[in-house]
N, C-alpha and C positions, 0 to 999 in steps of 0.2 A: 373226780374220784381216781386213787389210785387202786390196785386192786394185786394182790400177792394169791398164786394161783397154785394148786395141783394138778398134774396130768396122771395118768396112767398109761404109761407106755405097752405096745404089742407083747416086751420080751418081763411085762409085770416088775420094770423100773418106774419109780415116782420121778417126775422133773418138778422140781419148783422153781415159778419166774413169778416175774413182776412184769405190771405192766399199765399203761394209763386205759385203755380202754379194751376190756376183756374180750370184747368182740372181735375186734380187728387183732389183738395178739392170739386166740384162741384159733383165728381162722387163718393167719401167718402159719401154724404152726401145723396146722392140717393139711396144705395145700406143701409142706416143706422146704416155706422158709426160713426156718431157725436150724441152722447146723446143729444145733446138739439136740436135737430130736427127728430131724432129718431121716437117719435110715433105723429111730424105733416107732416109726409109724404102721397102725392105724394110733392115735390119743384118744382119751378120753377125759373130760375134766370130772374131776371127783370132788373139786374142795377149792374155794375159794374165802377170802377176806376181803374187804372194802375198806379204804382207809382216805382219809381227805388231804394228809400231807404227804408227798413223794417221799421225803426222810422218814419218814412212818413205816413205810412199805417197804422200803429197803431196807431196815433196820429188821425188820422181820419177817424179809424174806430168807436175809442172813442167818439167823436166830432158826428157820427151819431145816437149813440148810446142813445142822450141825446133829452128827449123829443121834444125840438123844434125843432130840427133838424132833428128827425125824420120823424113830421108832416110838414116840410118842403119837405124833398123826397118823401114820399108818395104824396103831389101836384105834384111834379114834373112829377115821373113817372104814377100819373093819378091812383093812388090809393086811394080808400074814406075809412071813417070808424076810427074807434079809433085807436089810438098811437098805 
C-alpha cells in the first residue's frame, strides 16, 4: 500500500507527503527526519488515504498539494485558518 498523508504542524501548517509505509514515514517525521517538517515539530496526523498504486498516490498527493484543494481538506477535516 501506498498511503498520501496529513500532518499538522506545531505553528497550525498542514504538510502533505506520500509515502509507502505510514508507520515508519509518520515516525521519520516525529523523530526529525524529514527537513521540511524538521523545526515545525510536535505533528500530528489528522488524514490519511490508502492507495495500491505508487502513481496513484503521487498523483494525489500533488492534486492536495494545490491551493484549492488544500482549503478543501482543511474543511473537511475541521481545520480553519490560511492555506
Amino acid at each position: 500500500m501506498y498511503y498520501v498523508y496529513t500532518l499538522k504542524c506545531a505553528n497550525n501548517d498542514l504538510y502533505i507527503g506520500s509515502c509507502k509505509d505510514l508507520k515508519i514515514g509518520s515516525t521519520n517525521i516525529s523523530y526529525g527526519k524529514v527537513i521540511s517538517t524538521r523545526g515545525k515539530r510536535p505533528v500530528k496526523l489528522v488524514y490519511y488515504e490508502a492507495y495500491l498504486s505508487k502513481t496513484y498516490a503521487l498523483k494525489r498527493e500533488k492534486r492536495l498539494k494545490e491551493h484549492k484543494a488544500k482549503s478543501e481538506l482543511k474543511e473537511q477535516i475541521g481545520i480553519h485558518g490560511p492555506a
